[in-house]
LOPABA-816204 format. One record per residue (C-alpha): residue number from 1; chain; x, y, z. Coordinates in nm, 2 decimals, padded with zeros to 4 digits, always signed. Each point is the difference from the previous one (the first is absolute). Layout:
% residues N
<resi->NUM | chain->A | X->X | Y->Y | Z->Z>
...
END
This chain:
% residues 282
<resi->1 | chain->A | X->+00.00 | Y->+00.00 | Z->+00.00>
<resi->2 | chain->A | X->+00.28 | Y->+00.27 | Z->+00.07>
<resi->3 | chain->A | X->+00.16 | Y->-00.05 | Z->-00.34>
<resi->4 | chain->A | X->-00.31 | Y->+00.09 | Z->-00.14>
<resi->5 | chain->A | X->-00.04 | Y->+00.23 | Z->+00.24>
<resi->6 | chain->A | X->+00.32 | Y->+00.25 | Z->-00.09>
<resi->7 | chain->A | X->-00.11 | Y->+00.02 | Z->-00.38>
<resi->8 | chain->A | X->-00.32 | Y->+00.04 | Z->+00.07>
<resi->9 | chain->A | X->-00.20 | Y->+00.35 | Z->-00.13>
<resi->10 | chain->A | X->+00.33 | Y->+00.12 | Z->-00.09>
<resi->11 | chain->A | X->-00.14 | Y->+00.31 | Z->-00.22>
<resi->12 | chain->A | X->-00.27 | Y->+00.07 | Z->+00.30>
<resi->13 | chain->A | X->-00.34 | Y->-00.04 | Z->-00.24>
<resi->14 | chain->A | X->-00.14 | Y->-00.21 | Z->+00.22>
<resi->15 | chain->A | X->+00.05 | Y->+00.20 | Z->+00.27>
<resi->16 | chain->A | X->-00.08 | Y->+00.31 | Z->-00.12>
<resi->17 | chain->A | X->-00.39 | Y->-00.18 | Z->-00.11>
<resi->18 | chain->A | X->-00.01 | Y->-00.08 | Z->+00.32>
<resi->19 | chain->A | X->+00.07 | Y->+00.33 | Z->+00.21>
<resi->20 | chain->A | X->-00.27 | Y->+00.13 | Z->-00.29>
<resi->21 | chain->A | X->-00.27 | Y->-00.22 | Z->+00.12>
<resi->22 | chain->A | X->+00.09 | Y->+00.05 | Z->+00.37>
<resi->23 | chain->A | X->-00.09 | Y->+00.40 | Z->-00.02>
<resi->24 | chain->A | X->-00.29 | Y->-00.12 | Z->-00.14>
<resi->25 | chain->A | X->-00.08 | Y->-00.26 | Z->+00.30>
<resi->26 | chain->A | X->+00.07 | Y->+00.32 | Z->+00.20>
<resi->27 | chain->A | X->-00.23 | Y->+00.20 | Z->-00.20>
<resi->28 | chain->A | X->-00.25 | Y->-00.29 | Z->+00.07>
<resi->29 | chain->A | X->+00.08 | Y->+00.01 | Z->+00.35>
<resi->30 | chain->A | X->-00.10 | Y->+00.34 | Z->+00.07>
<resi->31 | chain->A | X->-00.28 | Y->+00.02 | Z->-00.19>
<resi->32 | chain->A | X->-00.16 | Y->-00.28 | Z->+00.19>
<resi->33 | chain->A | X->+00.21 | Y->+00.02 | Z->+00.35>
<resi->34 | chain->A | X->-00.15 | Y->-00.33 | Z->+00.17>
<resi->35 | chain->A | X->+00.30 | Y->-00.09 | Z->+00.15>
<resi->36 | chain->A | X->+00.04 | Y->+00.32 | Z->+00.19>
<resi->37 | chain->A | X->-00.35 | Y->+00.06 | Z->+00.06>
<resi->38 | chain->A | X->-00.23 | Y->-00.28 | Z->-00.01>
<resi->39 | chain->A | X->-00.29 | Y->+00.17 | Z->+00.07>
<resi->40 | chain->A | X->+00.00 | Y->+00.12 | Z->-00.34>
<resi->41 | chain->A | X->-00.03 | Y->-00.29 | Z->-00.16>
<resi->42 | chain->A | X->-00.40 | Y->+00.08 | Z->+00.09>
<resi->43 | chain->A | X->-00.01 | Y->+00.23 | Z->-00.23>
<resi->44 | chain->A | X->+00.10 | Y->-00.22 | Z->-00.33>
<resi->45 | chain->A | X->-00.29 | Y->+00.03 | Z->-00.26>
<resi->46 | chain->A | X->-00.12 | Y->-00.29 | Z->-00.24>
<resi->47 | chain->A | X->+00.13 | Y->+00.20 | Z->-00.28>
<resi->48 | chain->A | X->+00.36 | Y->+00.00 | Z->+00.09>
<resi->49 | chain->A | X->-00.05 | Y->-00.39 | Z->-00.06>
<resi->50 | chain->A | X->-00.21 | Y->-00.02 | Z->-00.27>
<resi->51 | chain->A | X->-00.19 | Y->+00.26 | Z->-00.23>
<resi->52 | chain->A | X->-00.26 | Y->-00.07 | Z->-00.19>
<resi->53 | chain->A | X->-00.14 | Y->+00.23 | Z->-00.31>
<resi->54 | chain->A | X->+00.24 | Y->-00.09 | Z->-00.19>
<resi->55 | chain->A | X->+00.15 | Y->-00.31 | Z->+00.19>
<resi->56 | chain->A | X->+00.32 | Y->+00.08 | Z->+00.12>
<resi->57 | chain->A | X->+00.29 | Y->-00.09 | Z->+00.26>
<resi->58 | chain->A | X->+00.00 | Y->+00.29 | Z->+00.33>
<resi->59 | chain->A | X->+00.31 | Y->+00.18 | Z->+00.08>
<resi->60 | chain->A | X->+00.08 | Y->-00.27 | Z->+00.30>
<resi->61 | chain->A | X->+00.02 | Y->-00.30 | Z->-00.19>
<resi->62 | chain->A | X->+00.16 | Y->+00.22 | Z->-00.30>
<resi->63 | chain->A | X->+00.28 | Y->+00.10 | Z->+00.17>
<resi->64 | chain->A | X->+00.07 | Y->-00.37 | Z->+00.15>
<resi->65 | chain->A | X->-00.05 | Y->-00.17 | Z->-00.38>
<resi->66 | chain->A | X->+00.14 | Y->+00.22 | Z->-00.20>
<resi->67 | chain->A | X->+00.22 | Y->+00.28 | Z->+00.15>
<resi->68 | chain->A | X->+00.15 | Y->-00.24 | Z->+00.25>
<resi->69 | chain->A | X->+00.06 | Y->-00.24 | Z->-00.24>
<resi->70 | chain->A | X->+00.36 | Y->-00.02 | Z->+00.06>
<resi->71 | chain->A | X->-00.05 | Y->-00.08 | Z->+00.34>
<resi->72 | chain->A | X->-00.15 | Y->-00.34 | Z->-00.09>
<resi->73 | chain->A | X->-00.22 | Y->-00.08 | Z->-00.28>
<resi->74 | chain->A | X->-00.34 | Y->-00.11 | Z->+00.05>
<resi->75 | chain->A | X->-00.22 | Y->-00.21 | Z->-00.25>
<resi->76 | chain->A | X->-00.37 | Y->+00.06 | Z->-00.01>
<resi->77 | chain->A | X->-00.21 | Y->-00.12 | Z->-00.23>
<resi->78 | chain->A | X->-00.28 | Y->+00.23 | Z->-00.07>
<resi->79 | chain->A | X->-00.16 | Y->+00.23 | Z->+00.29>
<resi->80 | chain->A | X->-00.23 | Y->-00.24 | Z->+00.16>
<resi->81 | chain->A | X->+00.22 | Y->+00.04 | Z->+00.30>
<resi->82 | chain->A | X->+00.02 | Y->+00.35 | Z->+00.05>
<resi->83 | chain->A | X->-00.42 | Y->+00.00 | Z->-00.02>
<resi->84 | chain->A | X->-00.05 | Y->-00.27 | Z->+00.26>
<resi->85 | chain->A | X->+00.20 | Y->+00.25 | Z->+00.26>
<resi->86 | chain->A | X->-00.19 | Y->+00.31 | Z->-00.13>
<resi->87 | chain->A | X->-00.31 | Y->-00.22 | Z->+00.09>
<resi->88 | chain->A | X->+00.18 | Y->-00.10 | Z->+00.33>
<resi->89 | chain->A | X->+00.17 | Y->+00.32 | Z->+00.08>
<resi->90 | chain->A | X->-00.06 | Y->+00.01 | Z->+00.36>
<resi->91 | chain->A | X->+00.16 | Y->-00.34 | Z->+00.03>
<resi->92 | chain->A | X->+00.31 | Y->+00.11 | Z->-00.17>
<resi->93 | chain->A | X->+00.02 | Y->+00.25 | Z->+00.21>
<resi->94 | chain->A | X->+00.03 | Y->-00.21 | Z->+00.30>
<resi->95 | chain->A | X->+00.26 | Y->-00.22 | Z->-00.16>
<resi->96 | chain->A | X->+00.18 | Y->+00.35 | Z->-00.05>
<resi->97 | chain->A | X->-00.02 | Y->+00.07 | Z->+00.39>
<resi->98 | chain->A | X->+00.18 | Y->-00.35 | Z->+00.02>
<resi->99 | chain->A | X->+00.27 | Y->+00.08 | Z->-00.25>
<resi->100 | chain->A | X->+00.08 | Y->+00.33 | Z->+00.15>
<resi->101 | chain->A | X->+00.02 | Y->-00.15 | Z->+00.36>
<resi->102 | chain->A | X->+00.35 | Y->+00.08 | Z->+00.13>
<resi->103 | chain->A | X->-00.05 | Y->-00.29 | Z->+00.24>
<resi->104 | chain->A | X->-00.10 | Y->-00.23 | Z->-00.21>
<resi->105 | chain->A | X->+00.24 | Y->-00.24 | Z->-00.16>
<resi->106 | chain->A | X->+00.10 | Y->-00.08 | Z->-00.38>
<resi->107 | chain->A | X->-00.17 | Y->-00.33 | Z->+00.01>
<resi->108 | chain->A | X->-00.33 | Y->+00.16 | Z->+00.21>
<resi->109 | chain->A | X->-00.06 | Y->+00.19 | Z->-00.33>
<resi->110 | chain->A | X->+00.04 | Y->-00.24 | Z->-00.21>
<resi->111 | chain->A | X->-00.21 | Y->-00.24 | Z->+00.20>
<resi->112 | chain->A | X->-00.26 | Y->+00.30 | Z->+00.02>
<resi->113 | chain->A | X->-00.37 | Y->-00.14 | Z->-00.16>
<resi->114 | chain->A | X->+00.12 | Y->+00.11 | Z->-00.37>
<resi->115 | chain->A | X->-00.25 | Y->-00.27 | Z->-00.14>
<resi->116 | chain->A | X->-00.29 | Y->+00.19 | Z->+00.16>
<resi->117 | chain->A | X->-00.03 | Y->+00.21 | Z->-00.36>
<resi->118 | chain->A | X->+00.04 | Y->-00.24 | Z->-00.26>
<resi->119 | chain->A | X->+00.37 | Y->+00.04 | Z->-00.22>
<resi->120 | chain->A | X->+00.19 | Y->+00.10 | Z->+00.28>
<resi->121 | chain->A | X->+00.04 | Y->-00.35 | Z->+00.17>
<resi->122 | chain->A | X->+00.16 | Y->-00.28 | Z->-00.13>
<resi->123 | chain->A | X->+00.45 | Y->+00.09 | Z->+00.01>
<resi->124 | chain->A | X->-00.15 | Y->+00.38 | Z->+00.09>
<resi->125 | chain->A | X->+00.23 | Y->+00.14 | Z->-00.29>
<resi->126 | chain->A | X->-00.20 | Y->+00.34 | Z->+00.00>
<resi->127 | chain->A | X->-00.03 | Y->+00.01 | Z->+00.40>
<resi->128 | chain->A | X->+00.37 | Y->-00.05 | Z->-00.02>
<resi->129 | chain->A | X->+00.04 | Y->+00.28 | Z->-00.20>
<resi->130 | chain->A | X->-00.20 | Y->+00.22 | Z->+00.25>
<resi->131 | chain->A | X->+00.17 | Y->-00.15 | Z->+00.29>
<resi->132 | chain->A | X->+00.37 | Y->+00.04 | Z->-00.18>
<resi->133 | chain->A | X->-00.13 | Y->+00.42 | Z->-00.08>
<resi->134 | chain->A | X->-00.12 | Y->+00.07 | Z->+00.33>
<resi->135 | chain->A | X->+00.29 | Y->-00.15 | Z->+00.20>
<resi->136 | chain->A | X->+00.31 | Y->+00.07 | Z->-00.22>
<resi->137 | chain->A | X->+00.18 | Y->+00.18 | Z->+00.24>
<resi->138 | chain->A | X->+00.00 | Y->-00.29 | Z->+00.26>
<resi->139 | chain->A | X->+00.30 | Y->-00.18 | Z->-00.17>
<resi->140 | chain->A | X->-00.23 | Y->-00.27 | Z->+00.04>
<resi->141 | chain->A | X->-00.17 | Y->-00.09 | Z->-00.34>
<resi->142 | chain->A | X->+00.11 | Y->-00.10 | Z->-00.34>
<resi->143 | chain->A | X->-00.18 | Y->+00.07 | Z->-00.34>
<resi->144 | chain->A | X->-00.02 | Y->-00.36 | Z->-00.05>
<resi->145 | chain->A | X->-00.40 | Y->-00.04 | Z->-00.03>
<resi->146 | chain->A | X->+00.06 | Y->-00.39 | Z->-00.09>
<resi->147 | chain->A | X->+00.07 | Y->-00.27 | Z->+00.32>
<resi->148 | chain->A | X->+00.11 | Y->-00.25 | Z->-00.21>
<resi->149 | chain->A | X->+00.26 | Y->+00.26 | Z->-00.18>
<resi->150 | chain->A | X->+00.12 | Y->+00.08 | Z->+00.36>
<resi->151 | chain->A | X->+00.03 | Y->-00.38 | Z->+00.04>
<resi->152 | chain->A | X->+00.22 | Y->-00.03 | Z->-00.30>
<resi->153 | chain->A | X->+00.22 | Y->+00.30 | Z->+00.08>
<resi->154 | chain->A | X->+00.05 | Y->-00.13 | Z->+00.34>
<resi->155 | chain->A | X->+00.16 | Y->-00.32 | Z->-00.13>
<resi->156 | chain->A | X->+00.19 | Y->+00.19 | Z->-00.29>
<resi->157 | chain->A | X->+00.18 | Y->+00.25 | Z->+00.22>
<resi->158 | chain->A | X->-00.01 | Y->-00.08 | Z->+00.39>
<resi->159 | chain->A | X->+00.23 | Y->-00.22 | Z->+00.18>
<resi->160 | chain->A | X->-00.26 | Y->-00.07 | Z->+00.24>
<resi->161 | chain->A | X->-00.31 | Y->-00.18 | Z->-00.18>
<resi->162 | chain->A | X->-00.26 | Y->-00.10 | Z->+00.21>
<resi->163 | chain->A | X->-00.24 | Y->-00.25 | Z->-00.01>
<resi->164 | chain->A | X->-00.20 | Y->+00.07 | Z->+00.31>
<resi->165 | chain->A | X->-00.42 | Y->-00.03 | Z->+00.01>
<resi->166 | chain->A | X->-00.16 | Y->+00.34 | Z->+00.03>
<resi->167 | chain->A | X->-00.31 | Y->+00.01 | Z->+00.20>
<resi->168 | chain->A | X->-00.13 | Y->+00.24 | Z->-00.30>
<resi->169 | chain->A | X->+00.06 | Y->+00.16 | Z->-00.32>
<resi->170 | chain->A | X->+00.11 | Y->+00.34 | Z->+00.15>
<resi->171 | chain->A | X->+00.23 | Y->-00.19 | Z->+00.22>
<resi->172 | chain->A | X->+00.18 | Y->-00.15 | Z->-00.31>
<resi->173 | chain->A | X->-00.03 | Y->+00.27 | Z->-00.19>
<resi->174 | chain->A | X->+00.16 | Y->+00.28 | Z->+00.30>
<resi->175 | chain->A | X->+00.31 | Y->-00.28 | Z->+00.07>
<resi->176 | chain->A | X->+00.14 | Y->-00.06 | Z->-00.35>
<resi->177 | chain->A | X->-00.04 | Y->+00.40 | Z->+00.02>
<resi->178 | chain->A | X->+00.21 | Y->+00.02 | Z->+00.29>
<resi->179 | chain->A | X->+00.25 | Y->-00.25 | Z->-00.16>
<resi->180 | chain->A | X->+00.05 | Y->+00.19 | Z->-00.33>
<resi->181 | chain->A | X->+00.03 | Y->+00.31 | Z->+00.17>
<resi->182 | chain->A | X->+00.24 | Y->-00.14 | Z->+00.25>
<resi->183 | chain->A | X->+00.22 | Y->-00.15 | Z->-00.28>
<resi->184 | chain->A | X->-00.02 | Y->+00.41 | Z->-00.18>
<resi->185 | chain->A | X->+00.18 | Y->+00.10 | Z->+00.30>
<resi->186 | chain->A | X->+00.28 | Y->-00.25 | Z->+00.06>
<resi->187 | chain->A | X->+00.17 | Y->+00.11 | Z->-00.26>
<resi->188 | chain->A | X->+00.13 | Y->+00.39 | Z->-00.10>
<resi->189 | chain->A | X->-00.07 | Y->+00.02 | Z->-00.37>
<resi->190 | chain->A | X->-00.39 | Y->-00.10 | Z->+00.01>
<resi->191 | chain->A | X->-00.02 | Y->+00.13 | Z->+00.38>
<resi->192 | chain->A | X->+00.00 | Y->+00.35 | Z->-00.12>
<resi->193 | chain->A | X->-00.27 | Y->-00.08 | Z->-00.24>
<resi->194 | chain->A | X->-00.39 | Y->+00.14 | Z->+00.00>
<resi->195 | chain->A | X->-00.18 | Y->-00.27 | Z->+00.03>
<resi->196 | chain->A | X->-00.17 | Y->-00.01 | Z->-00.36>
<resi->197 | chain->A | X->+00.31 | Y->+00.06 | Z->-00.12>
<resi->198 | chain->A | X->+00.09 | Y->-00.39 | Z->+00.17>
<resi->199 | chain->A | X->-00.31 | Y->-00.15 | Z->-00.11>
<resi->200 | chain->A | X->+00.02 | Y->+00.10 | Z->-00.36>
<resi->201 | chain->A | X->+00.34 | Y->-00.13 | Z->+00.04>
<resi->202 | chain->A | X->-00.15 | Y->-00.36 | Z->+00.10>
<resi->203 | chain->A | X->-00.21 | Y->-00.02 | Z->-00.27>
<resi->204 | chain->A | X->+00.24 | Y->+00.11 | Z->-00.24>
<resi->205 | chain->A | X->+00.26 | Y->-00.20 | Z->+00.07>
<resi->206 | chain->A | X->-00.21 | Y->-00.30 | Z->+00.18>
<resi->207 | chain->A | X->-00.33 | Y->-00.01 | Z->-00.20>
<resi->208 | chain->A | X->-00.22 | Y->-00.21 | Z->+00.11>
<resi->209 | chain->A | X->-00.15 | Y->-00.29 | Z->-00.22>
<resi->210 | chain->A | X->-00.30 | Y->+00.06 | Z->-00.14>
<resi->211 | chain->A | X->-00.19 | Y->-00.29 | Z->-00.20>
<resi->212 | chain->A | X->-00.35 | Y->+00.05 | Z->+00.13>
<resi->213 | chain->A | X->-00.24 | Y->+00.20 | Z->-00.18>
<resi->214 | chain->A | X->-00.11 | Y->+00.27 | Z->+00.24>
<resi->215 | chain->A | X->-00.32 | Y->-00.03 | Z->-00.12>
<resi->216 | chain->A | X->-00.03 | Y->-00.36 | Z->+00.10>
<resi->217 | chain->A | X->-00.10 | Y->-00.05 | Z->+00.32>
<resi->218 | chain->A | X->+00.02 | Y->-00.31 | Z->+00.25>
<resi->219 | chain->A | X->-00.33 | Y->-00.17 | Z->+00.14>
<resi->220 | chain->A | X->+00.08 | Y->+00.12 | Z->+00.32>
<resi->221 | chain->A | X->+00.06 | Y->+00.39 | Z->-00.12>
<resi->222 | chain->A | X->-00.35 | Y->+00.01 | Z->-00.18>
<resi->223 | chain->A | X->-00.14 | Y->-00.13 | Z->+00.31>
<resi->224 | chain->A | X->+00.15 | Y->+00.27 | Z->+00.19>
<resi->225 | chain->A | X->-00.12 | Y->+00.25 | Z->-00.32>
<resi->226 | chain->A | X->-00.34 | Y->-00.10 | Z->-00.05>
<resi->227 | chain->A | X->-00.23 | Y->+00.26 | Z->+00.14>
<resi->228 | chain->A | X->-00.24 | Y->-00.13 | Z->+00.23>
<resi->229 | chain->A | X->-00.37 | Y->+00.11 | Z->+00.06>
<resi->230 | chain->A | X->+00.10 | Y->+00.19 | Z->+00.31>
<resi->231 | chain->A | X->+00.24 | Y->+00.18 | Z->-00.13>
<resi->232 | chain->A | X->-00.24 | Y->+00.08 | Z->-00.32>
<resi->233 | chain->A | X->-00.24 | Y->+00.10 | Z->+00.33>
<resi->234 | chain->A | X->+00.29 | Y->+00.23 | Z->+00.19>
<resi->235 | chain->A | X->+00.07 | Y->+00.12 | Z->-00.37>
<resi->236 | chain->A | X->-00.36 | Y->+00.14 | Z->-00.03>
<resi->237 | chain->A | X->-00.03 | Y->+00.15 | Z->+00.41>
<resi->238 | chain->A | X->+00.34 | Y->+00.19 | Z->-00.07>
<resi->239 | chain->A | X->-00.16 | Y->+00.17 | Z->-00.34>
<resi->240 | chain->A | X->-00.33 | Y->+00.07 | Z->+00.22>
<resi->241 | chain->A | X->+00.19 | Y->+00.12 | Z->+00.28>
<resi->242 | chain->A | X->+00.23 | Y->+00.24 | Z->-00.19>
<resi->243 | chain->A | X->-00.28 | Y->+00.16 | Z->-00.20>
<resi->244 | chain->A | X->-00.13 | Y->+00.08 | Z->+00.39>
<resi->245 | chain->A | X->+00.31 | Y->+00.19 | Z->+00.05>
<resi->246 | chain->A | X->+00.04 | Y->+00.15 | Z->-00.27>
<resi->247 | chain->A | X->-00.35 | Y->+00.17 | Z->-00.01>
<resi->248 | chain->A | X->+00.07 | Y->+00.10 | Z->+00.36>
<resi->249 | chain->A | X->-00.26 | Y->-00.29 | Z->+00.18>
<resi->250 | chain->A | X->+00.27 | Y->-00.15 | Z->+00.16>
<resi->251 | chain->A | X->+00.34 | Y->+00.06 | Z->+00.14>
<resi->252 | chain->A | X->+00.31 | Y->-00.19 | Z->-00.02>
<resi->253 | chain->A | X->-00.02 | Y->-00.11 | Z->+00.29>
<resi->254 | chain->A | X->-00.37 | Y->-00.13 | Z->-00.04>
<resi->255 | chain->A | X->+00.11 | Y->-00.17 | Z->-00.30>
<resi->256 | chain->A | X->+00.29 | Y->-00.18 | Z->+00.19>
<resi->257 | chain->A | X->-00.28 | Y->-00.07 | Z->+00.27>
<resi->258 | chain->A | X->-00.23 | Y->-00.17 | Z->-00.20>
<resi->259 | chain->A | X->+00.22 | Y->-00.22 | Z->-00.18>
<resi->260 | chain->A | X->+00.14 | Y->-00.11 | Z->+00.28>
<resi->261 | chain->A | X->-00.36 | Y->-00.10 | Z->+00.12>
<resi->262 | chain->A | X->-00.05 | Y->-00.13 | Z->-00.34>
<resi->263 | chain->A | X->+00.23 | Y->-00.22 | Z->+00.02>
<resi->264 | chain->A | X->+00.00 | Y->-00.13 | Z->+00.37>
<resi->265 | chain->A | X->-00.36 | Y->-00.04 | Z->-00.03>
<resi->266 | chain->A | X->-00.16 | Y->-00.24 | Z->-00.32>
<resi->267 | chain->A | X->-00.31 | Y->-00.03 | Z->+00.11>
<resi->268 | chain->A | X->-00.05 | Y->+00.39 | Z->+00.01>
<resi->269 | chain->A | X->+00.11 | Y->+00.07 | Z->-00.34>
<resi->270 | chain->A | X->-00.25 | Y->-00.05 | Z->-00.22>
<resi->271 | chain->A | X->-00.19 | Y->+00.27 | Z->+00.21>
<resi->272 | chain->A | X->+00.31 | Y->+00.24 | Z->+00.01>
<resi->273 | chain->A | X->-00.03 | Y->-00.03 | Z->-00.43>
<resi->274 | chain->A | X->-00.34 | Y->+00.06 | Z->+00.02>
<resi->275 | chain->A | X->+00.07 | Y->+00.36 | Z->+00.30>
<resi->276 | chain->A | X->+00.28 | Y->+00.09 | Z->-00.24>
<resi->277 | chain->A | X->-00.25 | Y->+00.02 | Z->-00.31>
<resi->278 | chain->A | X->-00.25 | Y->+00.14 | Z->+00.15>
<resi->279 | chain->A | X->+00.26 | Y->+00.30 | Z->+00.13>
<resi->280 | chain->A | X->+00.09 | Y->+00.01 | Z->-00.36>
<resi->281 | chain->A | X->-00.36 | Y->+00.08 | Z->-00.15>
<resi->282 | chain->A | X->-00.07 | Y->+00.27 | Z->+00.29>
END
């Protein structure tokens, strides 16, 4: 790895892309300040996830696809996903308080109930990306959105593999982290190193085999894809819920509130559909 190392970005493109994109993160960063003020992430609209009229990506996930590309590439097919958490916006917003949460560990936030909006589960490559944006400064995370590219890195470049049984995915996925990052500092040429500038390194110099089709998927992935009939219900009490808001029958913290009591208690909620509709028609 140190041979490659030393010869490595020797006319400073790469890292001139990169320090690029990362005014941009920072541009991101202020204009939605979650990290240093979570509170406001209360006030993030619908539209700054999704428009409609015409159909069109908002300025959050805008920045994170396309201006932060260089800071990890992400691969969405179509914009299915970014409409299911318009739909669900107040449920993103709680997995926001989680990645934001100082106290809160690497593989917390990973761990955090992703699958509750439906594209965001599965190896969380999106909620990775948040997590990575929102928590760059901790030294702590790697824009490597892919477990099993970690996995492969890990046995490519560090002395140290493990093969230890993680009691969840955000547990793997924080400790081969922590090893890859560990192995960046050990030695004085990559140690130095931002650390995109390390992980473009890996998969330029250690890229990871790909034969699958990405659009195949295993039995056991479209199980964990295939929406289900309460999450086609949430989908439909989050659209209700936000129209309150946003004609002013309900606050925020109403909203949060009712899905909450939504969702603790079935029996009630064929009622609450029914309250909400009739609020609606007033």
């Amino acid at each position: 790895m140190l041979e490659k190392a030393v010869v490595y970005d020797k006319n400073g493109l790469l890292e001139a892309e990169i320090n690029k994109a990362l005014e941009y993160l920072r541009e991101f960063r202020t204009k939605y300040p979650f990290a240093e003020n979570p509170q406001i992430i209360e006030t993030l609209k619908p539209n700054d996830i999704f428009k409609y009229n015409p159909n069109q990506v908002g300025p959050f996930f805008h920045y994170l696809e396309y201006y932060l590309k260089p800071l990890g590439h992400l691969t969405i097919y179509g914009s299915h996903v970014y409409e299911n958490i318009r739909n669900q916006i107040e449920d993103f917003k709680e997995l926001l308080h989680v990645v934001v949460e100082k106290k809160k560990s690497l593989a917390q936030k990973i761990d955090a109930p992703w699958d509750t909006i439906k594209g965001l589960g599965g190896d969380e490559h999106i909620a990775k990306k948040i997590i990575f944006c929102f928590n760059y400064e901790s030294n702590k995370v790697l824009p490597i959105f892919k477990t099993s590219d970690l996995r492969y890195f890990v046995i490519k470049v560090v002395n140290r593999p493990s093969h230890e049984q993680y009691y969840s995915h955000g547990a793997e996925y924080e400790y081969l982290t922590s090893e890859l990052l560990k192995t960046k500092d050990e030695h004085a040429s990559t140690k130095k190193w931002e650390i995109t500038h390390f992980a473009r390194f890996l998969y330029n110099n250690y890229p990871p085999p790909r034969d699958e089709n990405p659009r195949e998927f295993t039995r056991e992935n479209k199980i964990k894809n295939e929406i289900t009939n309460e999450q086609l219900e949430l989908q439909e009490v989050m659209r209700l819920l936000g129209e309150l808001q946003k004609q002013g029958l309900m606050s925020g913290l109403e909203v949060r509130d009712n899905r909450t009591l939504w969702t603790q208690q079935p029996q009630e909620r064929e009622a609450l559909i029914q309250k909400f509709k009739e609020l609606l028609r007033k």
